[in-house]
BAFIMAR-329446 format. One line per field, with one value per residue (C-alpha): residue number from 1; residue in three letters; x, y, z. Coordinates in nm, 2 decimals, m for minus. Layout:
BEGIN
i c(NUM|...);
aa c(ALA|...);
px c(X|...);
py c(Y|...);
pz c(Z|...);
***
This chain:
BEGIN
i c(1|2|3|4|5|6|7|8|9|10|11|12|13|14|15|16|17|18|19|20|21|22|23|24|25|26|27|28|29|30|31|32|33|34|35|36|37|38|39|40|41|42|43|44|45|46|47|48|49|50|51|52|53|54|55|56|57|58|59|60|61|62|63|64|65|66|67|68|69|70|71|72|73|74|75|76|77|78|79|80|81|82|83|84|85|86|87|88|89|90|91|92|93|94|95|96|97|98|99|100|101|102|103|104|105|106|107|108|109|110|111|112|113|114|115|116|117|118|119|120|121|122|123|124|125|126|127|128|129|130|131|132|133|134|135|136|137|138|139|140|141|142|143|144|145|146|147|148|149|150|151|152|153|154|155|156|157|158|159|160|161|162|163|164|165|166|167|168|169|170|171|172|173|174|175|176|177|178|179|180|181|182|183|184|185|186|187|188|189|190|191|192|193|194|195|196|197|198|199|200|201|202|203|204|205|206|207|208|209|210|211|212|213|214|215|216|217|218|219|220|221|222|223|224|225|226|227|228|229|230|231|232|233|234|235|236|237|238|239|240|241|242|243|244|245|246|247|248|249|250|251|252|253|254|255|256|257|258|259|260|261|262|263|264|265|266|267|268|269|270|271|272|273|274|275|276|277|278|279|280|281|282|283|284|285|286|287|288|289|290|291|292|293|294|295|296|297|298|299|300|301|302|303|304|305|306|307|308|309|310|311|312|313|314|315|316|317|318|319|320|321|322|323|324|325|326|327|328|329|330|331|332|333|334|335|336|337|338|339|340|341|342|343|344|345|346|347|348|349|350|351|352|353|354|355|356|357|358|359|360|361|362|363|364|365|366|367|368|369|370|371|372|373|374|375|376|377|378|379|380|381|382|383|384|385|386|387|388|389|390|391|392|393|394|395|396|397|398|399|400|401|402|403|404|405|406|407|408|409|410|411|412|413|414);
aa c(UNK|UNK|UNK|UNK|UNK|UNK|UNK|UNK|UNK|UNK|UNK|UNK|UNK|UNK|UNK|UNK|UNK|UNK|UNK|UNK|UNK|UNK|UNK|UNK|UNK|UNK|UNK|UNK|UNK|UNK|UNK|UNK|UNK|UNK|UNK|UNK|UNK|UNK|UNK|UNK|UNK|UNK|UNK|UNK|UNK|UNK|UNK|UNK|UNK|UNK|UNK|UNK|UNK|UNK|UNK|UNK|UNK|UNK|UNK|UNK|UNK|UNK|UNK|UNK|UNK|UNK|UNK|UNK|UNK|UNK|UNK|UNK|UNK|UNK|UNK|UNK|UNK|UNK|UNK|UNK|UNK|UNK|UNK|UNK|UNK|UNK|UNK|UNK|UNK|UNK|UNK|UNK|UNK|UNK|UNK|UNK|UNK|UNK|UNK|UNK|UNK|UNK|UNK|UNK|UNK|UNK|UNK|UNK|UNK|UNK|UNK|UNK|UNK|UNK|UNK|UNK|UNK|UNK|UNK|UNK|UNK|UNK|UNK|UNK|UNK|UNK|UNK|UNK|UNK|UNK|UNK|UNK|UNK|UNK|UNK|UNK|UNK|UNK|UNK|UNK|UNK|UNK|UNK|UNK|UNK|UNK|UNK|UNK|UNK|UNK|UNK|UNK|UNK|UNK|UNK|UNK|UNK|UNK|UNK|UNK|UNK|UNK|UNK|UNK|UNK|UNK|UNK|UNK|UNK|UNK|UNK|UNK|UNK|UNK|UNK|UNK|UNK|UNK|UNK|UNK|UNK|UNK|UNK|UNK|UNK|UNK|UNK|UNK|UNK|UNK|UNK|UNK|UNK|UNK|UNK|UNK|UNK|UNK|UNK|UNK|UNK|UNK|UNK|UNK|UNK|UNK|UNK|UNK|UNK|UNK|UNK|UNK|UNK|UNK|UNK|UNK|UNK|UNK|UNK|UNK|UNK|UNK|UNK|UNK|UNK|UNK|UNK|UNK|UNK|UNK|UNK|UNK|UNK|UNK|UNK|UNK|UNK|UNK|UNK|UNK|UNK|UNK|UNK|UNK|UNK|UNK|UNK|UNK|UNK|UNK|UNK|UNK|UNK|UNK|UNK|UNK|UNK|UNK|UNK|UNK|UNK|UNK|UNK|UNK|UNK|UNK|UNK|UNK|UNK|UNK|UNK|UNK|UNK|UNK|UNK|UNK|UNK|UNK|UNK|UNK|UNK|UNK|UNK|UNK|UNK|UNK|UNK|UNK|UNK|UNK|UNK|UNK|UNK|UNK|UNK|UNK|UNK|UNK|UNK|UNK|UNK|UNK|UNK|UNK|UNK|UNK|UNK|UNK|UNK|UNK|UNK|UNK|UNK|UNK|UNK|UNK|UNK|UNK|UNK|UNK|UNK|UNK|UNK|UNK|UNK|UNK|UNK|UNK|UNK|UNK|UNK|UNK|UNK|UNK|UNK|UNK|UNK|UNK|UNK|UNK|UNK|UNK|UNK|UNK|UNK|UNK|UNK|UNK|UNK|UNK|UNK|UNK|UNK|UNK|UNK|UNK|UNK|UNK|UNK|UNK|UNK|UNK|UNK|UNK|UNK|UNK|UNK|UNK|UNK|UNK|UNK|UNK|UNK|UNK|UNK|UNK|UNK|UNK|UNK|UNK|UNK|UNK|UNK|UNK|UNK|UNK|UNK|UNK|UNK|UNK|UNK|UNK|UNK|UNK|UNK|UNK|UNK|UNK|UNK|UNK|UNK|UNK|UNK|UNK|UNK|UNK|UNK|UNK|UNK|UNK|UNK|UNK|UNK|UNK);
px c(m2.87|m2.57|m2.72|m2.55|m2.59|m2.73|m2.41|m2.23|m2.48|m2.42|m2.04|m2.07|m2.26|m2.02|m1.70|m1.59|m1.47|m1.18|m1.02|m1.03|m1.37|m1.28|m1.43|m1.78|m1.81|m1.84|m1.89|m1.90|m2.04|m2.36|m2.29|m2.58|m2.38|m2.70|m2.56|m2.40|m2.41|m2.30|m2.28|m2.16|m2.16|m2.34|m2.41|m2.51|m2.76|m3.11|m3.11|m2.85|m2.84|m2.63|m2.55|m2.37|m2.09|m2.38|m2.56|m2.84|m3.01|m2.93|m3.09|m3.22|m3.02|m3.14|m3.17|m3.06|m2.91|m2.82|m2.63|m2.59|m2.74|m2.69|m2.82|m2.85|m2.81|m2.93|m2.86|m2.48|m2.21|m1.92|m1.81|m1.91|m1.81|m2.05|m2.13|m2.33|m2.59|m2.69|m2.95|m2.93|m3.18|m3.21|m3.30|m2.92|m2.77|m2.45|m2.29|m1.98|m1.72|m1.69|m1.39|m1.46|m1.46|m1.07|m0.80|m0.48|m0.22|0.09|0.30|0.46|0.76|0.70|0.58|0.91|1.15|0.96|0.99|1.35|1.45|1.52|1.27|1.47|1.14|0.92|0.75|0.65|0.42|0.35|0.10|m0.09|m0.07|m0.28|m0.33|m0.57|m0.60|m0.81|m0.90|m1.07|m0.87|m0.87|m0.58|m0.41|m0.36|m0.10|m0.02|0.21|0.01|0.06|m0.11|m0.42|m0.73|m0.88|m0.75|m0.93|m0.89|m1.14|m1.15|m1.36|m1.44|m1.64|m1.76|m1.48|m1.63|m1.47|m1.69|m1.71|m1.30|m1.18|m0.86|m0.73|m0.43|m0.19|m0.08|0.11|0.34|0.17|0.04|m0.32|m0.43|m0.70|m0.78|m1.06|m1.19|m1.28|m1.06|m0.87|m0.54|m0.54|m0.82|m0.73|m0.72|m0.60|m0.59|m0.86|m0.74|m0.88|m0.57|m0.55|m0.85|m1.06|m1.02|m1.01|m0.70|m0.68|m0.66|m0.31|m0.20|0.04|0.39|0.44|0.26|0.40|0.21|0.01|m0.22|m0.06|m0.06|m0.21|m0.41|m0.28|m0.47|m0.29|m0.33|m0.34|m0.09|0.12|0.52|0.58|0.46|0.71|0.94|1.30|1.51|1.87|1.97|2.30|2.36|2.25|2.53|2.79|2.67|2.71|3.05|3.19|3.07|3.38|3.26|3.65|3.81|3.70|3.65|3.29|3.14|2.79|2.54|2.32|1.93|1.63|1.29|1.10|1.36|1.59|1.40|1.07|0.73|0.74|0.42|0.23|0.22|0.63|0.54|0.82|0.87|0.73|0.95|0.85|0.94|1.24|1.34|1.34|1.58|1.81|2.02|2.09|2.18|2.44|2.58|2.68|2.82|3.08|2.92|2.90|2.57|2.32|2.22|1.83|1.72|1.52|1.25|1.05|0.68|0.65|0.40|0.55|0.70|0.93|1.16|1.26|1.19|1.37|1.06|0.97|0.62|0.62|0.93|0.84|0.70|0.79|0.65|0.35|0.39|0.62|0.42|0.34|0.61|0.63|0.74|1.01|1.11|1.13|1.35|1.57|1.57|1.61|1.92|2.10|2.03|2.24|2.47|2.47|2.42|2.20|2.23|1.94|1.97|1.77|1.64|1.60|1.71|1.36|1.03|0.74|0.46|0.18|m0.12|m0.18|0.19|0.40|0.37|0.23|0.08|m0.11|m0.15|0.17|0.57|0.58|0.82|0.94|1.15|0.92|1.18|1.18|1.50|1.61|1.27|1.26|1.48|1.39|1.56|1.37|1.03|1.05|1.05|1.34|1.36|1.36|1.63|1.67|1.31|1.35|1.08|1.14|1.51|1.36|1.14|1.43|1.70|1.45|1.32|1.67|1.71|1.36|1.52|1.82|1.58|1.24|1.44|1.74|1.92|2.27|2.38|2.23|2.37|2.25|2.12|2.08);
py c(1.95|1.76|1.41|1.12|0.85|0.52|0.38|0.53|0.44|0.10|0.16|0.25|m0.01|m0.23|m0.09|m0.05|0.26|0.35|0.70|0.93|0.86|1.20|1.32|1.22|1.15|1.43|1.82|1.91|2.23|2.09|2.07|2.35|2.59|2.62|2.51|2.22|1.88|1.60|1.25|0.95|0.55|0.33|0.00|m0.04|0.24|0.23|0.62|0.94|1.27|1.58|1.73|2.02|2.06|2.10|1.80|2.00|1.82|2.02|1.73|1.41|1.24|1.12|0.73|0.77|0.35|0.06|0.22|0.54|0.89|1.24|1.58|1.89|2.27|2.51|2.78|2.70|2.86|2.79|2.46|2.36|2.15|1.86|1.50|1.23|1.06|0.71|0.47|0.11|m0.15|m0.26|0.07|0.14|0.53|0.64|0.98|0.99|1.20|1.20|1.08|1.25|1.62|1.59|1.75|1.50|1.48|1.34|1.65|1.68|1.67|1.32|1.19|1.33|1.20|0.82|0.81|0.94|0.68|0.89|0.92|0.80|0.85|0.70|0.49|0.81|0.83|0.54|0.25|0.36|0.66|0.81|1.19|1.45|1.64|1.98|1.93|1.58|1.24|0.98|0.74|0.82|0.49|0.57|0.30|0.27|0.03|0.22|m0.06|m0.08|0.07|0.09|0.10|0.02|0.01|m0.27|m0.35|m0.42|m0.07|m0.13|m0.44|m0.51|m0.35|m0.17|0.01|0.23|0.39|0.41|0.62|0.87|0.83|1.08|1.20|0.98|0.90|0.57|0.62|0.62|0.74|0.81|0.95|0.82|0.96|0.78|0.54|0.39|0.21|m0.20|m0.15|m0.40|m0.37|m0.48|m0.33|m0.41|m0.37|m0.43|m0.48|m0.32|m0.50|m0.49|m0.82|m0.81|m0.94|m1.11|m0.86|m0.78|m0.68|m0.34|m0.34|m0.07|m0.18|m0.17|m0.45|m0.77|m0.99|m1.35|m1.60|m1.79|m1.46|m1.15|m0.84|m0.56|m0.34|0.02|0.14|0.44|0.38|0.69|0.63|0.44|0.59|0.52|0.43|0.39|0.74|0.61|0.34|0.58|0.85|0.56|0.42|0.81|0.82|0.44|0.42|0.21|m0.16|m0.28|m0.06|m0.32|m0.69|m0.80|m1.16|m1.15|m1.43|m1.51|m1.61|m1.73|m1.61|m1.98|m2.12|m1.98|m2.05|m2.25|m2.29|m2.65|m2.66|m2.41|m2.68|m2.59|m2.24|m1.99|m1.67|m1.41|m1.04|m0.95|m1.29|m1.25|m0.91|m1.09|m1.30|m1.28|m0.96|m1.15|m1.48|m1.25|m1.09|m1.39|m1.54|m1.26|m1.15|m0.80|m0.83|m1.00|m1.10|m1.16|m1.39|m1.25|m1.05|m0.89|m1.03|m1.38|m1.67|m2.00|m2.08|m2.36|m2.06|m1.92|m1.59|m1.58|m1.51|m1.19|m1.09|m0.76|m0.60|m0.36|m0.49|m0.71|m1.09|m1.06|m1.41|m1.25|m0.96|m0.63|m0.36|m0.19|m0.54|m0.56|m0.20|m0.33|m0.61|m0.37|m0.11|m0.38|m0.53|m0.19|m0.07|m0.40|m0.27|m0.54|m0.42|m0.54|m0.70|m0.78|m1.02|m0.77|m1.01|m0.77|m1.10|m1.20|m1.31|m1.54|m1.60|m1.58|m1.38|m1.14|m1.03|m0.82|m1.10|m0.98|m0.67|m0.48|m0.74|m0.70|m0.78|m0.46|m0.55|m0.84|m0.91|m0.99|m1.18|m1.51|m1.57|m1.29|m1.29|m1.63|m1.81|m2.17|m2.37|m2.14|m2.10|m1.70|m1.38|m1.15|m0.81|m0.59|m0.34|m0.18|0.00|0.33|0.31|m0.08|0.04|0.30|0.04|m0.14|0.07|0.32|0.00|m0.05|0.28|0.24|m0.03|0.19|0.50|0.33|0.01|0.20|m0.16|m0.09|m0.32|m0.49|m0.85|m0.88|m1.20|m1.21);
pz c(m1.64|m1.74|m1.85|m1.85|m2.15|m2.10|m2.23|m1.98|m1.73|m1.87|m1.77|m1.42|m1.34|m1.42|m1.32|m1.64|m1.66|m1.79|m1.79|m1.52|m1.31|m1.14|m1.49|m1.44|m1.06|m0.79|m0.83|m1.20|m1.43|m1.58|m1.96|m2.00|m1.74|m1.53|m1.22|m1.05|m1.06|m0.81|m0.95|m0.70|m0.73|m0.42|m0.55|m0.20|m0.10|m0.19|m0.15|m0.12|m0.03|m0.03|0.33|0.37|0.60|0.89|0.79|0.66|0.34|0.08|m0.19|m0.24|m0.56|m0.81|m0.89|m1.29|m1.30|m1.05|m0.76|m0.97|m0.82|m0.92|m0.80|m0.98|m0.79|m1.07|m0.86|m0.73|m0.95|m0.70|m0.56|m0.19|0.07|0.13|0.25|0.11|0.38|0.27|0.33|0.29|0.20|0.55|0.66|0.85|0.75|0.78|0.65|0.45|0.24|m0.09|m0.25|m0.57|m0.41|m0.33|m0.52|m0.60|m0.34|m0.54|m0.67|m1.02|m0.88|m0.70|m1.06|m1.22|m0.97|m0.97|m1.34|m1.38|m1.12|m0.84|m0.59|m0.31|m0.03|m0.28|0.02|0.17|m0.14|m0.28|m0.13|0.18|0.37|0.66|0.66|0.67|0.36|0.30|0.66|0.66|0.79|0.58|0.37|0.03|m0.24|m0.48|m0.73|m1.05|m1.32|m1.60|m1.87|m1.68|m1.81|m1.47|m1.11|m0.77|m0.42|m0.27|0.11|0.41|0.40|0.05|0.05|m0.21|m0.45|m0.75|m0.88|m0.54|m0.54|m0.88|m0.88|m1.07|m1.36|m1.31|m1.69|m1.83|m1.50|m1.49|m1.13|m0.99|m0.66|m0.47|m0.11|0.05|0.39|0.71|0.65|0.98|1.07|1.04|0.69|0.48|0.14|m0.19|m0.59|m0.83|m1.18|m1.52|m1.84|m2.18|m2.28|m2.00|m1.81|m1.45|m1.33|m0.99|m0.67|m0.61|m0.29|m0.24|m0.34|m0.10|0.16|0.53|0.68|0.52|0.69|0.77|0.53|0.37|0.38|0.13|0.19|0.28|0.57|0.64|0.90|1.05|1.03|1.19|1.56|1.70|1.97|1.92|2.26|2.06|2.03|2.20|1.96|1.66|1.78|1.79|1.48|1.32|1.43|1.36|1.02|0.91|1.08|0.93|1.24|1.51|1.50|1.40|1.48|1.33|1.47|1.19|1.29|1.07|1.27|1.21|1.42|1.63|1.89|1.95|2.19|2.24|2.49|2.23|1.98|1.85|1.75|1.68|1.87|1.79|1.73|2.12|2.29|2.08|2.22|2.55|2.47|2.20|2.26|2.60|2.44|2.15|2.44|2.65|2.32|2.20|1.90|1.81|1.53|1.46|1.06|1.03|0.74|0.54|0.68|0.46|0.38|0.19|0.09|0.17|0.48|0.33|0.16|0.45|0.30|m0.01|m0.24|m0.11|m0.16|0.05|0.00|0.26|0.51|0.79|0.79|0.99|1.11|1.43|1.51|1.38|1.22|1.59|1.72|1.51|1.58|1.95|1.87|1.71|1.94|2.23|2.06|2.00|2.34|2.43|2.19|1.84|1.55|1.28|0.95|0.72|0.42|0.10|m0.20|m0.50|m0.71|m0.80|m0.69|m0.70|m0.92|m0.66|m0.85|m0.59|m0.58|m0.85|m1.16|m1.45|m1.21|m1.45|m1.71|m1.84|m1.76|m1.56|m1.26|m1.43|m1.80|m2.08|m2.26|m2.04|m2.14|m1.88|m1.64|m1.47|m1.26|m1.39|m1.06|m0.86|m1.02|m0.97|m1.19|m1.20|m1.12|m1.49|m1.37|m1.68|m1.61|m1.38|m1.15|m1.11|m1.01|m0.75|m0.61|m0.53|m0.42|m0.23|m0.06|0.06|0.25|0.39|0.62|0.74|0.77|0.94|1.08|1.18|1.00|1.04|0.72|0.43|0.30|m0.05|m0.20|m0.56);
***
């Protein structure tokens, strides 16, 4: 049977592998052709085994390190479905998938386009995705670090560990993914990643993520963007047809979400996107204007900027509700018939470690040259435009607002 060296034993207990850990872990040859060999990482179990698809135990694995095991089928010459079934220290089983026997997701194709630039649906890749793939339901994590040795996703589904999802590099694109199985809406989860020398840099939450958890918290959540049930049809035909807003007279009523309006007997809270829905296509109406122009939206840290250092550039502030809440606001304000502006801050962004500064160790969505990469009044990095994929982060970002948000403009603020 394929043995593994006590060095790189020594490795996987660690987390330190670096590479593709789709190379050693899951259904391999053995090195001597006799057979198969299944190798898995479970810091946490005290024992595994190897169903197959009926939950028939196929094997006990070996224990060959500290939360390493490994079975060997000397008799298996083609690869098989299976499950892993383990048992805890306490006693408590559960079965499970294992992440290692998937094939990638990501096509060529969506590796080409994202490094040319051009990938305009990028967020339909990228970050977090729910989906079944060959037949099993579970989430995809796709992430572009390409200076980090090592890439995982840690959550409350792992005990935040990263030694238990290491992804995959994808040639020399620069992304990693992974699909992991059982995985459900509202996970949260964040990126563990190790440099070009091996440090472990803080956890940094998703760039493309379409919900985070409110602050001061920063995980990032798993979620659908595709449930939602449009009502606006009406106002999408007129929009379709009255692309030219200089035809008619516009009156745009602009509105920050901390305080248009607030709960004075719930201790001066602001509304939330729902109690806003409520009220302010009523209160546009009665006052003439024709749209409304939303501060800032997107996810950030401090409350105090009023949403100008964006820390999720795609996904709304969680402070007001959930993504579908905002879709309501939306949809309630162009069924009243106003359109909607968003103010977009591609113009930089703050240092906060679990955002994009310094995100794989290195000046990746930022200048290197500070003399071009900080805004010193503002304390924030800018943007590096220059680099394709930092350029299709942004741009593809702004069509996700028209496309998922149905926004009918976009103010820029550099």
């Amino acid at each position: 049977m394929q043995q593994l060296s006590g060095e790189m034993i020594g490795v996987l207990e660690r987390g330190q592998l670096k590479g593709d850990p789709f190379s050693v872990l899951g259904m391999h040859e053995a090195s001597d052709k006799k057979g198969l060999v299944i190798r898995t990482v479970q810091p946490q179990a005290k024992e595994v085994e190897v169903l197959d698809e009926k939950g028939k135990v196929l094997a006990r694995m070996d224990s060959v390190g500290q939360g390493i095991f490994q079975a060997h089928f000397p008799t298996k010459t083609e690869f098989f479905s299976y499950k892993l079934k383990i048992t805890l220290y306490d006693g408590k089983t559960y079965e499970t998938e294992d992440a290692y026997r998937f094939w990638p997701v990501l096509s060529d194709l969506d590796l080409y386009l994202y490094g040319k630039g051009e990938h305009w649906q990028i967020y339909e890749k990228l970050g977090a995705h729910l989906m079944t793939h060959q037949g099993v339901q579970g989430v995809l994590f796709a992430l572009w670090a390409p200076n980090a040795t090592r890439v995982s996703v840690v959550g409350n589904f792992n005990g935040w560990d990263g030694r238990r999802h290491l992804m995959r590099p994808r040639g020399s694109s620069g992304i990693w993914e992974i699909f992991i199985p059982g995985l459900h809406e509202w996970d949260i989860y964040k990126y563990e990643l190790l440099d070009k020398e091996g440090r472990l840099l803080p956890l940094k939450s998703d760039p493309f993520a379409f919900v985070s958890e409110v602050r001061p918290k920063s995980g990032s959540l798993i979620y659908d963007n595709s449930t939602y049930q449009w009502q606006d049809s009406d106002w999408m035909q007129h929009r379709t047809k009255n692309q030219d807003m200089r035809q008619k007279p516009v009156s745009i009523y602009e509105v920050h979400m901390g305080s248009w309006r607030r709960k004075k007997e719930e201790g001066n809270r602001w509304y939330s996107y729902l109690e806003m829905a409520k009220e302010l296509p009523q209160y546009v109406k009665e006052n003439g204007f024709t749209h409304v122009e939303f501060l800032p939206v997107s996810e950030f840290p401090y409350d105090g900027s009023w949403g100008y250092q964006v820390v999720g550039m795609y996904a709304p502030s969680s402070r007001y509700g959930t993504p579908g809440d905002f879709k309501y606001l939306i949809d309630c304000l162009h069924q009243a018939g106003i359109g909607v502006i968003m103010d977009w801050v591609p113009g930089h962004f703050p240092k906060d470690a679990f955002g994009l500064n310094n995100f794989d160790g290195t000046a990746l969505y930022e200048h290197a040259d500070p003399r071009k990469g900080e805004h010193k009044d503002w304390g924030t990095k800018i943007y590096n435009y220059g680099r394709n994929e930092v350029a299709n982060f942004l741009l593809a970002n702004a069509l996700f607002w028209i496309r998922q948000y149905h926004i009918d403009g976009i103010r820029v603020d550099a």
